[in-house]
VEXNU-321445 format. One line per field, with one value per atom (N, C-alpha, C, O, CB): residue in one letter; atom name; x, y, z. Coordinates in steps of 0.2 Angstrom, whole numbers, plus 2048, in hexadecimal, padded with zeros to 3 digits. Glycine has a CB too. Example, Ala and Ser with C-alpha at 12.3 -4.5 7.8 and 13.67 -1.06 7.14 Angstrom:
<recs>
type	(A | A | A | A | A | S | S | S | S | S)
atom	(N | CA | C | O | CB | N | CA | C | O | CB)
xx	(842 | 83E | 842 | 847 | 839 | 840 | 844 | 840 | 843 | 846)
yy	(7E4 | 7EA | 7F0 | 7EF | 7EA | 7F5 | 7FB | 800 | 806 | 7FD)
zz	(827 | 827 | 827 | 82A | 82D | 823 | 824 | 827 | 828 | 81D)
</recs>
This chain:
<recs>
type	(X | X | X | X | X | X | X | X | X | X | X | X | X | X | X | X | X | X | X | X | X | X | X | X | X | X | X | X | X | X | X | X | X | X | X | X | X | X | X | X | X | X | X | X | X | X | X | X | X | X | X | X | X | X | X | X | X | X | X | X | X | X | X | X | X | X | X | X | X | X | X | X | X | X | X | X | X | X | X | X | X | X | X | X | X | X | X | X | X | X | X | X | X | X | X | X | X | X | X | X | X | X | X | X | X | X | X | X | X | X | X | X | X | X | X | X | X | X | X | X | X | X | X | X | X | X | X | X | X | X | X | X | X | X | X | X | X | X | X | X | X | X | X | X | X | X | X | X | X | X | X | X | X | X | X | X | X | X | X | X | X | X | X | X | X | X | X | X | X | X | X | X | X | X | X | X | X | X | X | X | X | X | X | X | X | X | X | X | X | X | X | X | X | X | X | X | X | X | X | X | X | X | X | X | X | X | X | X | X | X | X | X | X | X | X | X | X | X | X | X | X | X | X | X | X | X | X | X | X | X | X | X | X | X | X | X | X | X | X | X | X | X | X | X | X | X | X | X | X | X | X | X | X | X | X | X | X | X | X | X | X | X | X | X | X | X | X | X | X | X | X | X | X | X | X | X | X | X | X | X | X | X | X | X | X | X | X | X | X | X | X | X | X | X | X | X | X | X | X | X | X | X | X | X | X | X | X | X | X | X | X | X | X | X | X | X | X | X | X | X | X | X | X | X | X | X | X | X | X | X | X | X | X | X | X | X | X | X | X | X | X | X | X | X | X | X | X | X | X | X | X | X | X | X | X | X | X | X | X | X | X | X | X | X | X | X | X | X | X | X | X | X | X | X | X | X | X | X | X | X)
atom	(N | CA | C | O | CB | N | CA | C | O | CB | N | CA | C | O | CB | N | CA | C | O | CB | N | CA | C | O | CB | N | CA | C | O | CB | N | CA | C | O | CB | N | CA | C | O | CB | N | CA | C | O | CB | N | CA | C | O | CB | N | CA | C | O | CB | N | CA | C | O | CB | N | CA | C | O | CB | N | CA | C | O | CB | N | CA | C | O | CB | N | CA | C | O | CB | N | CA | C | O | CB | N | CA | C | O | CB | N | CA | C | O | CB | N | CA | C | O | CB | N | CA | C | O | CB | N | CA | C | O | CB | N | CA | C | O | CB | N | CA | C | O | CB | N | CA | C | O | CB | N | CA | C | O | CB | N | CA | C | O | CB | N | CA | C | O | CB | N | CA | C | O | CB | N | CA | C | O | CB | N | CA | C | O | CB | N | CA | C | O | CB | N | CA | C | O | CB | N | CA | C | O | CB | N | CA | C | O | CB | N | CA | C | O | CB | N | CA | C | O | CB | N | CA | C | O | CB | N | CA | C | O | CB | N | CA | C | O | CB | N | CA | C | O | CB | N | CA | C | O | CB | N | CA | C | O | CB | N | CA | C | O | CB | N | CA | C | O | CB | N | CA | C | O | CB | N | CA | C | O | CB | N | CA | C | O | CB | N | CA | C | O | CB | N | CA | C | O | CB | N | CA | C | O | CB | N | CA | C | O | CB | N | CA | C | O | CB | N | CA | C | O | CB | N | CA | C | O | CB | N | CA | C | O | CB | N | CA | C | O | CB | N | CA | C | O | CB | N | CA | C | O | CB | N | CA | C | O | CB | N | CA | C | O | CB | N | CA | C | O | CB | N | CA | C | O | CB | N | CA | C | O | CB | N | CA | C | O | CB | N | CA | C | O | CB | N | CA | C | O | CB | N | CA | C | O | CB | N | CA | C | O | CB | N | CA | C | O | CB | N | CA | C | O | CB | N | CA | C | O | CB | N | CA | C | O | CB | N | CA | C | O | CB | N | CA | C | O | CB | N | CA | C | O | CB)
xx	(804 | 800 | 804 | 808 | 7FB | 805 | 807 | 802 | 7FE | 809 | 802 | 7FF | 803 | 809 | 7FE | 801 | 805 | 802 | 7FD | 803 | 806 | 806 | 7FF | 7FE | 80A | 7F9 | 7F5 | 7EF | 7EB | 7F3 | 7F0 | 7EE | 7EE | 7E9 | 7F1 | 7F5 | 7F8 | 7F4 | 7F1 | 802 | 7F5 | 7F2 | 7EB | 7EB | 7F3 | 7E6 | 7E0 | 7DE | 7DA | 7E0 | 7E1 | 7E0 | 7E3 | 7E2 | 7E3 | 7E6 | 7E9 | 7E4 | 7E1 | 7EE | 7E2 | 7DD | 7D4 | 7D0 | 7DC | 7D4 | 7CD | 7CE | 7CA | 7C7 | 7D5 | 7D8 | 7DC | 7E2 | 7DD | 7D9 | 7DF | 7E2 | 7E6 | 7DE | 7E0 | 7E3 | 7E9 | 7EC | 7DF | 7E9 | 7F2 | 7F8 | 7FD | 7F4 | 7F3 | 7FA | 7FC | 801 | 7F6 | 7F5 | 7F4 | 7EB | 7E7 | 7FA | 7EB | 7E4 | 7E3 | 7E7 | 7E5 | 7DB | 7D9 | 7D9 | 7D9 | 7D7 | 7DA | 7DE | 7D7 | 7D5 | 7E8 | 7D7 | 7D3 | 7D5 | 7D7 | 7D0 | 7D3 | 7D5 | 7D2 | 7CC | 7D4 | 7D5 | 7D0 | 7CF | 7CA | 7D5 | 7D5 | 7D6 | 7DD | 7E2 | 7D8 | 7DB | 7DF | 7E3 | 7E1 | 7DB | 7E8 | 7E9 | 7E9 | 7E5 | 7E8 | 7EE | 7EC | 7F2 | 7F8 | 7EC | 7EF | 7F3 | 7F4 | 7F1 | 7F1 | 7FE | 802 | 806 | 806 | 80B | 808 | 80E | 813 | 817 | 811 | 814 | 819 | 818 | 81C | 81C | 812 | 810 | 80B | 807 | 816 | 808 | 806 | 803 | 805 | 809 | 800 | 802 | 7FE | 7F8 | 804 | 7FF | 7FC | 7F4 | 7EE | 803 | 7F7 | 7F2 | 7F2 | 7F8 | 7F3 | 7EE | 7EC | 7E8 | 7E2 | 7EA | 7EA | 7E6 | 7E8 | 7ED | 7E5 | 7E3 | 7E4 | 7E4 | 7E1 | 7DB | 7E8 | 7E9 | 7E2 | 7DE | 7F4 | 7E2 | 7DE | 7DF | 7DA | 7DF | 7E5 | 7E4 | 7E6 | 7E9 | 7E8 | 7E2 | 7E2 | 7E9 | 7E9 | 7E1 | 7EE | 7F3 | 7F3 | 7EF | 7F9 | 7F7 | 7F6 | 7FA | 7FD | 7FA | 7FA | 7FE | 7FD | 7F8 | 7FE | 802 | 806 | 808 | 80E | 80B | 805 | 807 | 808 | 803 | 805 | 810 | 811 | 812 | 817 | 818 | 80E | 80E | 818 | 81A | 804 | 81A | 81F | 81F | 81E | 829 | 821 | 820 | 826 | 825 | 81F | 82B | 830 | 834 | 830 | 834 | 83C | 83E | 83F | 842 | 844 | 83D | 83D | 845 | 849 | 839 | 846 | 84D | 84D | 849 | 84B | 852 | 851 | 84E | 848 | 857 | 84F | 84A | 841 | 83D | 84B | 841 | 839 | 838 | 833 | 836 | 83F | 83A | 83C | 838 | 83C | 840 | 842 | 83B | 839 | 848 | 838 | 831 | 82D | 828 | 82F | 82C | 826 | 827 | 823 | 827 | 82D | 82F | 82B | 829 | 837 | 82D | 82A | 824 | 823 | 82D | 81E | 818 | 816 | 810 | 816 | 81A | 819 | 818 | 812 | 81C | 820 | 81E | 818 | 816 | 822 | 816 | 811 | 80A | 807 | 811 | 80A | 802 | 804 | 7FF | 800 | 808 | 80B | 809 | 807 | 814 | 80B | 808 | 803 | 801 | 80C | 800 | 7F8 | 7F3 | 7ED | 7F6)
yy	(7FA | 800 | 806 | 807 | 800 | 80A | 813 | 817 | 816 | 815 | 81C | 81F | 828 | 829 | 81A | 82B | 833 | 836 | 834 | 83C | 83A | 83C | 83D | 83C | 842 | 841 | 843 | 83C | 83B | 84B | 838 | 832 | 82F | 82D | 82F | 830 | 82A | 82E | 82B | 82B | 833 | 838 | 836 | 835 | 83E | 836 | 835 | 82D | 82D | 835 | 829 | 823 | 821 | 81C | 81F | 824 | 825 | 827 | 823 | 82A | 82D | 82F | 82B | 82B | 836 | 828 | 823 | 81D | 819 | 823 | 81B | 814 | 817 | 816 | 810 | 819 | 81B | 816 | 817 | 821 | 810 | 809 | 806 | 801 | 803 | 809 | 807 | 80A | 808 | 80A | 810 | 815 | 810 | 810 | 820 | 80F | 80A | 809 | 80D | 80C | 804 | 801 | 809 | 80B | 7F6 | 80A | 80F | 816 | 819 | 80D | 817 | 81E | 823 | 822 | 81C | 828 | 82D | 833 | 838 | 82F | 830 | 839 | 83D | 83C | 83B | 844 | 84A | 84F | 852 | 84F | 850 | 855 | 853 | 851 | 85D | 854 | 855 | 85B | 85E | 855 | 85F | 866 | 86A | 86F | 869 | 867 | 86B | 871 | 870 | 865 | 878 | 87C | 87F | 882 | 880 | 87B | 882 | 889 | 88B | 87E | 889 | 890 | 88E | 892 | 892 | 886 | 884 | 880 | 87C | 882 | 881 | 87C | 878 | 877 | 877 | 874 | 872 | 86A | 866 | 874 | 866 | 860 | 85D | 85F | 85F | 857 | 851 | 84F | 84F | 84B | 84C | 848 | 84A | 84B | 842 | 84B | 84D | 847 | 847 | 855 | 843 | 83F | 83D | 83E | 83A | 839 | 839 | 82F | 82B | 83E | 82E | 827 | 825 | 829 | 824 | 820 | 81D | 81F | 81D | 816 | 824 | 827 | 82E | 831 | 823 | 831 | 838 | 83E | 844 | 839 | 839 | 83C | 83E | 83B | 836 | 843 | 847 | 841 | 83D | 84F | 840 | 83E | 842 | 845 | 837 | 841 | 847 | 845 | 845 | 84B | 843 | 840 | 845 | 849 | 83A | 843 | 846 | 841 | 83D | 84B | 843 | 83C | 840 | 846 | 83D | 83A | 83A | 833 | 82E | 83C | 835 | 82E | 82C | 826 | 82F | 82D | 82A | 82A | 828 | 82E | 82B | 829 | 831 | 836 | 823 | 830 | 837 | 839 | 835 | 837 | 83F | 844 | 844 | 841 | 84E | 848 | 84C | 850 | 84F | 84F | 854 | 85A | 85A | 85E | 85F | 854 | 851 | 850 | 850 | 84C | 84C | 84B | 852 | 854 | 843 | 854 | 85C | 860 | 863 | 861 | 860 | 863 | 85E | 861 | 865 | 859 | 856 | 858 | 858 | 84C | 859 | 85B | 863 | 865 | 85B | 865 | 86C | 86B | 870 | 870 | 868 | 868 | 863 | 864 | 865 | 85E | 85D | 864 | 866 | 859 | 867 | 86D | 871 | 874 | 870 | 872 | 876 | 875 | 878 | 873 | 86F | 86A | 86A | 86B | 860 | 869 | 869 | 873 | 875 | 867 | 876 | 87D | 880 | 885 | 884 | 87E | 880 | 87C | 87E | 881)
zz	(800 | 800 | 800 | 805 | 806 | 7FC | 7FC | 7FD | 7F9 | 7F5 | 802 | 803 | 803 | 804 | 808 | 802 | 805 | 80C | 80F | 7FD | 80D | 813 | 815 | 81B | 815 | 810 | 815 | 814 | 819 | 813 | 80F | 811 | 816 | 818 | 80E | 818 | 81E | 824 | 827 | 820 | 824 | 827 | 829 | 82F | 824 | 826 | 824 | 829 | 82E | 81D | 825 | 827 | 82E | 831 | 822 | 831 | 838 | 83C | 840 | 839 | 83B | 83E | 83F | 843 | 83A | 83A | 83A | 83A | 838 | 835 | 83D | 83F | 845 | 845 | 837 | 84A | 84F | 854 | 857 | 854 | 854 | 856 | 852 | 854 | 855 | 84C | 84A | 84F | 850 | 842 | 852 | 855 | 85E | 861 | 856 | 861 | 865 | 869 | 869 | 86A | 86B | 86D | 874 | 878 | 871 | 872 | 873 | 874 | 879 | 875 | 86F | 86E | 868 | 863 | 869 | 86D | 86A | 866 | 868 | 86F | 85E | 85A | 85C | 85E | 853 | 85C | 85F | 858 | 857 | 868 | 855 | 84F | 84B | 84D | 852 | 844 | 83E | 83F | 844 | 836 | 839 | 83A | 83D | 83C | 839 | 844 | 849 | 849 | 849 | 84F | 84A | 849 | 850 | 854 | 843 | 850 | 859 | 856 | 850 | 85F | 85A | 859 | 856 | 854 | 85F | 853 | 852 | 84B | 848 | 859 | 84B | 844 | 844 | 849 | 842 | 83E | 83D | 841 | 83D | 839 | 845 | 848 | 845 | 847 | 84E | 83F | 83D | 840 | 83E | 840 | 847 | 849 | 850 | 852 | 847 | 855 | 85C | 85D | 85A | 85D | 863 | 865 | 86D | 86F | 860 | 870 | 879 | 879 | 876 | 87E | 87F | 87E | 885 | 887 | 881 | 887 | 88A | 892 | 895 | 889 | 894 | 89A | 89B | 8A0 | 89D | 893 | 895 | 891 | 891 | 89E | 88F | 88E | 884 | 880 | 890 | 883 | 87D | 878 | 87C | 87E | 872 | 86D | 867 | 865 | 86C | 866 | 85F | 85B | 85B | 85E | 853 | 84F | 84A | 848 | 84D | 847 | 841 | 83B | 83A | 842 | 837 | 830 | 82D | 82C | 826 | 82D | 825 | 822 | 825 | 827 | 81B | 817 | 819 | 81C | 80E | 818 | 818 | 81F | 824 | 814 | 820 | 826 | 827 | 824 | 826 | 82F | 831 | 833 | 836 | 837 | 832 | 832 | 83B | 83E | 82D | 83D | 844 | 83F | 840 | 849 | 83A | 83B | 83C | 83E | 835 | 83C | 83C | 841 | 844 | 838 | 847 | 84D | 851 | 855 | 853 | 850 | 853 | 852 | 857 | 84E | 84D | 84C | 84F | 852 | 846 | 84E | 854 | 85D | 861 | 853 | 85D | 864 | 866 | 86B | 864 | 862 | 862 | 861 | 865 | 85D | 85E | 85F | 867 | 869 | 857 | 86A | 86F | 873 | 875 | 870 | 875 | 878 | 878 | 87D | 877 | 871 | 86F | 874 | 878 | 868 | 872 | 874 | 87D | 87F | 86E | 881 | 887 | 88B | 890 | 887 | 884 | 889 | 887 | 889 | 88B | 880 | 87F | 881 | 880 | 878)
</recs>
């Protein structure tokens, strides 16, 4: 299966048990101070998760920026 990012994206969000067993999407495009974040969703005991789709293999500059969107979602 090939998929692009906002595919992956998509299908994440209305399959959120691939990411792990009960886990709630809350918002696509979710817009911080710091960018853009993928996927916003809460695990089974209330905790935030932050997915950033990349097709490929992620750079540090991609988890440097997922990091930055944790912080983000931690003080908004």
């Amino acid at each position: 299966m090939y998929f692009d990012e906002d595919e992956l994206r998509d299908y994440i969000f209305e399959n959120p048990g691939v990411l792990e067993e009960r886990v709630e999407t809350l918002a696509r495009e979710v817009k911080t101070s710091t960018g853009v974040i993928d996927i916003l969703a809460k695990d089974s005991e209330g905790r935030y998760i932050v997915v950033d789709v990349k097709r490929g293999t992620a750079t540090r500059d991609a988890v440097y920026q997922l990091y930055k969107y944790v912080v983000s979602v931690e003080k908004e």
